[in-house]
C-alpha positions as CSV (number, residue, x, y, z in Angstrom):
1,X,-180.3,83.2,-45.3
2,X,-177.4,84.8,-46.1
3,X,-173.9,82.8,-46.2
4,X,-171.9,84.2,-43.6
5,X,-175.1,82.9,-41.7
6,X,-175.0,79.7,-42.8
7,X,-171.0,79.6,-42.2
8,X,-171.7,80.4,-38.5
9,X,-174.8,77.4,-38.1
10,X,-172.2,75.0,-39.4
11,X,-169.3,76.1,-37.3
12,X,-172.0,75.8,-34.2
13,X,-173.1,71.6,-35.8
14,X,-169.3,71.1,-35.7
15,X,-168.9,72.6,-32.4
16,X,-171.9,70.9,-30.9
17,X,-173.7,68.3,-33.3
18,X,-172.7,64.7,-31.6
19,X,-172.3,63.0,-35.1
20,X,-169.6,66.3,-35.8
21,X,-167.4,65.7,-32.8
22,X,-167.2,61.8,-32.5
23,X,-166.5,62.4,-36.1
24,X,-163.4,64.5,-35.0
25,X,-162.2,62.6,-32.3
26,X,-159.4,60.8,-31.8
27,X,-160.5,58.3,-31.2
28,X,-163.2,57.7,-33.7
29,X,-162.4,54.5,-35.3
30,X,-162.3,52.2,-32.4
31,X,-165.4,53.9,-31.1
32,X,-167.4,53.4,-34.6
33,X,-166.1,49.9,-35.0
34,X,-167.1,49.4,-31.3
35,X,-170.5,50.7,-31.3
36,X,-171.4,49.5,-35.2
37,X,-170.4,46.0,-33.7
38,X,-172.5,46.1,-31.2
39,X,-175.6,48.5,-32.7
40,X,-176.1,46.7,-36.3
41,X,-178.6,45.1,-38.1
42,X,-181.8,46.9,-36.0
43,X,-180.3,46.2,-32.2
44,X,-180.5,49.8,-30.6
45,X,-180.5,49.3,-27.2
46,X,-178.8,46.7,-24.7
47,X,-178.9,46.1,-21.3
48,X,-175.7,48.3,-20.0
49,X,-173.7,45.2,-18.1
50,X,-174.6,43.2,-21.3
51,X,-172.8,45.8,-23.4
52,X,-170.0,46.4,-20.8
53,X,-169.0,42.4,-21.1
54,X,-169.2,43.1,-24.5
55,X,-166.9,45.9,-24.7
56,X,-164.3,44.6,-22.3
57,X,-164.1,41.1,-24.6
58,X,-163.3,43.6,-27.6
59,X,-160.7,46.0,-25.7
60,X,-158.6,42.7,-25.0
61,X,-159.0,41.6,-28.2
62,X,-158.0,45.0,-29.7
63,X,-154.7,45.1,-26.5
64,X,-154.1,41.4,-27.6
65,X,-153.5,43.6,-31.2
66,X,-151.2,45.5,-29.6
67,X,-153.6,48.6,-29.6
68,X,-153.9,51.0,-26.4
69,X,-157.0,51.0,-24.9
70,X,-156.2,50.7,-21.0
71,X,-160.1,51.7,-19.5
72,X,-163.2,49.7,-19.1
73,X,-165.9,49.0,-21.3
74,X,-168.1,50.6,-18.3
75,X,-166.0,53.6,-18.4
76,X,-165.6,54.5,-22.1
77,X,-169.3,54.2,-21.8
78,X,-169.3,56.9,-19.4
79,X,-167.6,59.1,-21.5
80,X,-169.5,58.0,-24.8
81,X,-172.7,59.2,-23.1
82,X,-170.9,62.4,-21.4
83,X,-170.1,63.2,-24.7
84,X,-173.4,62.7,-26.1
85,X,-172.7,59.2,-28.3
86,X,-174.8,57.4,-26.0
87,X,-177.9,57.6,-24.5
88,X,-178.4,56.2,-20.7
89,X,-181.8,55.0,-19.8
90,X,-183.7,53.5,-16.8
91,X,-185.1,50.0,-18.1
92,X,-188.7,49.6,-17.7
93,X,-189.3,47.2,-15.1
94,X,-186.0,46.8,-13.4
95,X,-183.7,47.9,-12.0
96,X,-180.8,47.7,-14.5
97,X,-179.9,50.6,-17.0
98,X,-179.8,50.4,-20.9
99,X,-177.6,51.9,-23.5
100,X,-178.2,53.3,-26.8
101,X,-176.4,55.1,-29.5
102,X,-177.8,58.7,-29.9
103,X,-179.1,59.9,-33.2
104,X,-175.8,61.4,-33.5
105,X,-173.9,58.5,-32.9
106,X,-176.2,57.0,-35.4
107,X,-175.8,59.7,-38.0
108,X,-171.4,59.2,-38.1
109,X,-171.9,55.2,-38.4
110,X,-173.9,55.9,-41.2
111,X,-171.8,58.8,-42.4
112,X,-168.6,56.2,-42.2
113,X,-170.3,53.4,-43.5
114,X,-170.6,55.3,-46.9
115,X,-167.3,55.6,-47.4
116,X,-166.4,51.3,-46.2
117,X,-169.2,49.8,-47.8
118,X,-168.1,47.8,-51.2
119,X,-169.7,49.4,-53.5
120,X,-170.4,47.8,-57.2
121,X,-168.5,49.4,-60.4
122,X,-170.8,49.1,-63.9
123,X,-168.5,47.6,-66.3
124,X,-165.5,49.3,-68.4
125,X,-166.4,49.5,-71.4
126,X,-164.1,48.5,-73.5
């Protein structure tokens, strides 16, 4: 493959990859904090009013902060799974939807996590 080709398959990931653009977006940060909160330590689905309550306790903590976050935790959802960081699904069983991070989503936590995770120095020597 030749490299103007692989110039033009990277510009398409960072056009269309959903780990690329929540990456870029503005509002990055408080969406990684909000979904590596709430998707950590093996938990990758929740019940989607479960997560909502979730999300709304955070967004008043983060407004009590003084931070700007006027929507609800229902309707960032919306837009996190239009924009492909979260996956909608029927629940088996029930009535009652679940929500999940998509591989993408999955893919930036990690990517972040790399760079906030204490890592251990070996030793100066001296």
């Amino acid at each position: 493959m030749s490299i103007t080709a692989d110039v033009h398959r990277l510009l398409r990931l960072r056009q269309d990859h959903a780990a690329w653009t929540l990456l870029r977006a503005d509002t990055a940060p408080a969406i990684l904090a909000l979904l590596g909160r709430h998707f950590d330590r093996g938990t990758r689905r929740l019940p989607a009013p479960e997560l909502f309550a979730r999300l709304d306790s955070d967004l008043q903590t983060m407004r009590d902060e003084g931070l700007d976050f006027p929507r609800t935790g229902q309707a960032y959802c919306t837009e996190w799974v239009r924009s492909g960081y979260l996956l909608r699904r029927a629940a088996a069983g029930t009535r009652e939807e679940t929500l999940e991070p998509t591989e993408g989503a999955f893919a930036a936590m990690a990517f972040v996590a790399n760079f906030t995770s204490r890592r251990v120095r070996p030793p100066n020597p001296a």
